[in-house]
N, C-alpha and C positions, 0 to 999 in steps of 0.2 A: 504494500500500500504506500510503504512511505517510497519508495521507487516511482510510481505514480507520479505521489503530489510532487517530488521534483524532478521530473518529465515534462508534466502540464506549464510549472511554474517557468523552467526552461525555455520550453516555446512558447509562451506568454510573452517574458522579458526581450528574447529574440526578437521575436514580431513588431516591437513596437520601437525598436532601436535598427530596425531596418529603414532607411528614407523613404519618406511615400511621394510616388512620384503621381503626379496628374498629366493624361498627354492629352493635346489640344492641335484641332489643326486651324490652318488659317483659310479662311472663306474668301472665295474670290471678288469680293465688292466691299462697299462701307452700306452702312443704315447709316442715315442723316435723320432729322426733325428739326420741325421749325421750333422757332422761342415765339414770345410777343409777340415783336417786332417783325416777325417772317423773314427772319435769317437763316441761315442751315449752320447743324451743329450737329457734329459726328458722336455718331450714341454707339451704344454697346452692339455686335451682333443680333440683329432681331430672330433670327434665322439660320439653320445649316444646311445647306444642300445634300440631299440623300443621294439623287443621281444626278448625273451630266448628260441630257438629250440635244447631242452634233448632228443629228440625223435621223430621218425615218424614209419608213419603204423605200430603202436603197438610194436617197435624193440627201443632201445635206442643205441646211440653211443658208440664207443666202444674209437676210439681212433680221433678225426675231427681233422684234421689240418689246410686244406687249402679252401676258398673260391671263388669261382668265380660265379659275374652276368653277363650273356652274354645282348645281346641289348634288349632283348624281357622278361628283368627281369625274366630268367628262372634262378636259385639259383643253381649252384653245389657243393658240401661240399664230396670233400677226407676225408673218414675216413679209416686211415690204419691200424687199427685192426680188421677192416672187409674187407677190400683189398674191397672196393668200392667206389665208387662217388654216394652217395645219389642226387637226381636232386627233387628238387621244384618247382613249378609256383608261379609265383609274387603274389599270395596272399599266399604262401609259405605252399600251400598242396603240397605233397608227388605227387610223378608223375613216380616214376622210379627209378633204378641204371644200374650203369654201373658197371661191373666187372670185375676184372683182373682173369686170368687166371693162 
């Protein structure tokens, strides 16, 4: 028993004298927000990016600007160097676009 209690104790004291490290990656953009006065002022990461979409149905973007998820986590992504809205499904295959004329 008493073998035990200085085993536990052992790797007790170990554990807490080892460095605890935090890893962190860096996000590829800033979050800003306004103050009062409608200045911009770089704030904390709002956000991490889970994936990076370069491409669908074999076609790569040309110019993505703007994002929108509707309720039913369907993805649409304005790319205006192809004058279209690429449309995704929540597990973010390719589903369609929509075109401007």
């Amino acid at each position: 028993m008493k073998k035990m209690t200085m085993l536990i104790l052992f790797v007790m004291v170990f554990a807490t004298i080892l460095p605890n490290k935090a890893v962190a990656q860096e996000v590829p953009y800033f979050t800003f927000t306004t103050d009062s006065e409608n200045y911009f002022l770089r704030t904390q990461t709002a956000y991490t990016p889970a994936k990076e979409i370069t491409a669908f149905d074999g076609h790569s973007f040309v110019e993505p600007n703007h994002v929108f998820v509707d309720n039913e986590d369907n993805v649409y992504i304005s790319d205006t160097g192809l004058n279209q809205v690429i449309i995704l499904d929540k597990t973010l295959s390719y589903q369609g676009f929509l075109e401007s004329e």
